[in-house]
Structures are given as structure tokens and as C-alpha cells.
PAKENU-726060 format. One record per residue (C-alpha): z negated, x negated, y. Coordinates in steps of 0.05 Angstrom, whole numbers, plus 5000, padded with zeros to 4 digits. Each point is the difference from the previous one (the first is absolute). Example, Ala and Ser with C-alpha at 12.3 -4.5 7.8 and 13.67 -1.06 7.14 Angstrom:
BEGIN
484447544910
501349735069
***
This chain:
BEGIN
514250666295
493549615005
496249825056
502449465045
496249605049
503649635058
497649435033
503549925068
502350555050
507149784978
499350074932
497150655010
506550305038
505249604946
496050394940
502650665024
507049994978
502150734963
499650655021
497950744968
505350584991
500550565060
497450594967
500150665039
494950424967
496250555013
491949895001
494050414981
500350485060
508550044990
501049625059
506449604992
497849225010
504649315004
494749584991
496949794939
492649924990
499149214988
493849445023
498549695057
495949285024
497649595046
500549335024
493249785033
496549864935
504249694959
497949445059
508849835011
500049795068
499849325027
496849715061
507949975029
501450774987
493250195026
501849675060
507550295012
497350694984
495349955053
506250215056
502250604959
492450254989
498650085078
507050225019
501150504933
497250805019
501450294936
495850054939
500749724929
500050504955
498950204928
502950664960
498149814931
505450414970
505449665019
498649364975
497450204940
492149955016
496250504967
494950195047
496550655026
497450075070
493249634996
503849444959
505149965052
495049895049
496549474966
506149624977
502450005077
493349775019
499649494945
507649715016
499750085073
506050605009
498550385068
502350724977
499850394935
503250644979
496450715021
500350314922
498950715032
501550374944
494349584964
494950205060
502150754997
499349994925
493549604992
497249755057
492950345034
499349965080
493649494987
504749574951
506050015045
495649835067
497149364957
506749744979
501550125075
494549625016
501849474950
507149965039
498249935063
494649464990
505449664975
506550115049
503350304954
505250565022
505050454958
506749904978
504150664978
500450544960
506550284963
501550735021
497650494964
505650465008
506750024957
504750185057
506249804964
500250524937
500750705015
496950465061
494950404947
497549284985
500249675065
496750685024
494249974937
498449215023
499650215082
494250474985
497049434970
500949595057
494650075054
494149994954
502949284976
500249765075
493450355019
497449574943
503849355038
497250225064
492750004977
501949314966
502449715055
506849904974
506050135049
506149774960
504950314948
506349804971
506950174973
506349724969
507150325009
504750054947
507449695031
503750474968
499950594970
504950504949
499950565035
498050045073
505749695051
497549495051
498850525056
497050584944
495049414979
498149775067
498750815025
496350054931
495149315011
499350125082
497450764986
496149774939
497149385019
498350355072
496350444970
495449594971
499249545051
498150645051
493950054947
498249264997
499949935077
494950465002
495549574964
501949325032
504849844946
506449575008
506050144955
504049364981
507150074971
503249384952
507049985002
503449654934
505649555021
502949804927
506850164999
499450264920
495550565020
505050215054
505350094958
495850254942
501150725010
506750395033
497950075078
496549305028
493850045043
495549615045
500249324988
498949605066
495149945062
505250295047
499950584954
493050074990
499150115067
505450564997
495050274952
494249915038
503650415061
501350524959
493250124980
498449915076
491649844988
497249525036
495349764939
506349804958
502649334992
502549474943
496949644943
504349345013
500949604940
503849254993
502750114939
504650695032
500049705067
503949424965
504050444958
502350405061
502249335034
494050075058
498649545041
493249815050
504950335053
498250594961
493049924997
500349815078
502450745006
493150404974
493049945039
493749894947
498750825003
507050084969
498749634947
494350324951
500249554932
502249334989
502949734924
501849224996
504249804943
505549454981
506250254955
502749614932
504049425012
506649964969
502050825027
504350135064
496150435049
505050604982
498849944925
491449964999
496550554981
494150405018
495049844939
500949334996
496749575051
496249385016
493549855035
501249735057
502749195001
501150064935
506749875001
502049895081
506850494997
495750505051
498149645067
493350205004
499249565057
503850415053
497850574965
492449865015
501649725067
503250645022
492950364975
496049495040
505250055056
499850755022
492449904977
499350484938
492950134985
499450524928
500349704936
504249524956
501150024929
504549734938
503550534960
503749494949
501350464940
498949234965
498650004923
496649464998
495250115050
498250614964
498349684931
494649615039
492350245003
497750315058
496449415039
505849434980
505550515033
496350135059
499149325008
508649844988
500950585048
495249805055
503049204995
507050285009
498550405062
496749425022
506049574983
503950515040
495550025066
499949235003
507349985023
498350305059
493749625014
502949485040
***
């Protein structure tokens, strides 16, 4: 596909119309992964907003706690830390992923304390990382990753860095309801005893498509309300939910729902919009939009709810979208960024 250039803030959410595959796949360190590695941009440059949108963002910008954030991976952005850093500072995101196995791997104390340095000159603060742990395989595995585990969040800790995330698989072809939940609570609790030492917060995603529910024999979690079972299973007080609009719509959520968390339960935030033309019960996980692309997600009471029990970590897309991934670097940071801003303008007054 070649390059693209959009001229309005409208014509830069209508351009993203497809959507990539859902490929669960195994990375480099054999930690299963959902999301696919595509590139990211920003909207400040690319000079899109108007007197008129300055002006109605102006409400949302005081009122808004939490941070604007970019994970170059998941929007197809290829980027290491130090590029990260300068593409948020150069397209005005607020928050950029740790890459702690990057630090641990290559990273010197006198390089990490400049890029540091760099960061906080800038107000910039840290998104999340994906656990490092593959809980869901077998105990000899699981039991191989844990080892591995407090090293990687000693690493965090000297970052700075104090969140990590998951995903849960809503079903599974083996493992009942209640042998899954005992199985995730002991698991999951383990690692989160390890990351609360080092003044880390574990955030769990629950997937409400109703294909992935009924993909394998015994269904899983697949809502809020049963997130939260989860989360009182594990019974750690640094464990909460990466909310995302595209599963909170899927599940049938509402802003009641939102209304029922305080900020510190919530540790990640994803803001999407699903394809038009799909009932809720038939979208699926890997294809997505970025957010107003399409208007079947109300992203409106979604980011009022955020602003309303006064959320404060960071925001990202995670649109599994084709098309933004064909783009360069700097021309899909700049799509991203102007559909975020898109998004926040519905709630800025």
C-alpha cells in the first residue's frame, strides 16, 4: 500500500477502514502474545487541528488525569526505547512503553539514568509492559518463566516503571470454569506477590467476543463482573483490569460499569471502535478499529466514565488495523494521535 497523506482530522479517521488477522503466536522469549507488532503516529505535526477543536479540547485537557500513551508495537511503529521517546516527544504522547527486557539486555546505569533524564525533562511517564511469565502452558514452564521474574521487575523498579499486563483466554479445552479460575488466581497471585514488592501493578484484560468464548469446550472469563471474580481470587491488592472499548462493548458494558471501579482498579486503558456491518455477538478479537472510525463503540460514555471516577495511568489504541500498519512510522503516529484526539473531543464539552 503506498503512503497516504490526509488532510483534515476527518479524513484521517475515515482512511482507517480494514483490519489485520488475530494471530496468537508465540514470540522470541516463547511468551504466548495476541497482539501483533504493527506502527504507530501522531497527530500534532501533521498541524490537523483547527482553531474550533483547539478550543473544545481545552475542557477535556484540564479535567482529563490520565496520560496519552504510545506502545509502538501495537500499532505497528517500529521503534526501540530511545526512538520511542523521541517520537512521543516529537508528537506530543504523555507516556511510552518501559522495553525492560531492552534495558536488562543492553542498557548501562549511565545510559539508562540519561534516557531517564531525557523523560522526565519532558513529562513523560510509562505505559506497560507484557508479562514476562507464560502462566497458561504447563507448571515446569510457568515454574522456568517465575524464576525469571524478579530480575525483570527489579529492572522495572530501577526504571521507574510500575505497570504490567495480561490477557485471559475466555475459554479453554481442558480446564472447567472453576479448575481455570483455581489455576489463574494461584498463578497470577504468584506473580503479582513478586511485582508488589517492587511497586509493580498487575492489570488483567478480559476478552468479551463471544467467538473466543465458545472457541474451545469449557468457556471462561469474558466480562467485568467476572474479572473481578478473578481479581478476588488472586486476592492482591496491586491487581486490577486493563479496560478496553472494544471488549467492554462486546461484553454489553455500560458507564454503570465503569461507575463501579475507582482509578487504582483500573491499571491500562485500550480505546478502539469495532467494524460496522457485525452484531456485537459476531465481532471478533483481531479485527478492530481506531477509535471513531466507524461510531458502533460509544466511546463517548466510555471516556466519560474514565474522566468520571477520575482515572489517571495511561491510554492507548490497540486497533490490530492493516492499514495503519502499511504506513511509515511518523504518518501512523500521526493517524493514531488524530484519532485519540478525535476520541477525547467528545468529551470536551
Amino acid at each position: 500500500m503506498s503512503c497516504v497523506w490526509v488532510k483534515s482530522l476527518e479524513g484521517a479517521v475515515r482512511f482507517l477502514g480494514t483490519h489485520a488477522k488475530s494471530i496468537y503466536w508465540f514470540n522470541k522469549h516463547g511468551i504466548m502474545e495476541r497482539r501483533k507488532f504493527i506502527r504507530n503516529a501522531s497527530f500534532l505535526s501533521l498541524g490537523l487541528a483547527s482553531l474550533s477543536f483547539s478550543q473544545s479540547m481545552a475542557k477535556i485537557e484540564a479535567e482529563r488525569k490520565f496520560k496519552i500513551s504510545l506502545n509502538p508495537g501495537i500499532i505497528g511503529v517500529k521503534a526501540n526505547f530511545a526512538q520511542t521517546l523521541d517520537y512521543a516527544i516529537q508528537f506530543g504522547y504523555e507516556a511510552i512503553s518501559p522495553f525492560t527486557q531492552e534495558v536488562m539486555d543492553n542498557y548501562s546505569d549511565g545510559q539508562l539514568n540519561a534516557i531517564l533524564g531525557k523523560m522526565k525533562s519532558h513529562d513523560i511517564t510509562y505505559d506497560s509492559n507484557n508479562i514476562p511469565v507464560e502462566y497458561r502452558q504447563d507448571r515446569t514452564r510457568f515454574d522456568e518463566d517465575f524464576k525469571k521474574l524478579r530480575k525483570f521487575c527489579q529492572t522495572m523498579e530501577k526504571q521507574g516503571a510500575t505497570r504490567i499486563n495480561t490477557w485471559i483466554i475466555s475459554s479453554h479445552p481442558e480446564l472447567t470454569y472453576n479448575e481455570n479460575m483455581k489455576q489463574h488466581a494461584h498463578r497470577l497471585g504468584e506473580c503479582a506477590k513478586v511485582m508488589n514488592d517492587h511497586g509493580i501493578k498487575l492489570g488483567i484484560e478480559y476478552l468479551g467476543t463471544r467467538p473466543m468464548l465458545v472457541a474451545a469446550r469449557y468457556p471462561f472469563i469474558s466480562s467485568m463482573k467476572e474479572g473481578k471474580e478473578l481479581i478476588g481470587e488472586i486476592g492482591q491488592s496491586n491487581v486490577g483490569f486493563v479496560l478496553d472499548s472494544f471488549h467492554w462493548y462486546c461484553a454489553d458494558e455500560t458507564i454503570a460499569d465503569i461507575h463501579t471501579l475507582k482509578p487504582e482498579d483500573i491499571v491500562v486503558v485500550d480505546i478502539n471502535d469495532a467494524r460496522a456491518g457485525f452484531t456485537r455477538e459476531t465481532q471478533v478479537d483481531g479485527k478492530r478499529e481506531l477509535p471513531m472510525a466507524t461510531g458502533v463503540i460509544h466511546i463517548k460514555e466510555f471516556l466519560q466514565g474514565l474522566l468520571d471516577i477520575g482515572y489517571d495511568g495511561p491510554l492507548r489504541t490497540e486497533p490490530f488495523n492493516q492499514p495503519l500498519n502499511d504506513l511509515d512510522n511518523e504518518e501512523a503516529l500521526e493517524v493514531n494521535m488524530a484519532a485519540i484526539r478525535k476520541a477525547l473531543e467528545t468529551v470536551g464539552g
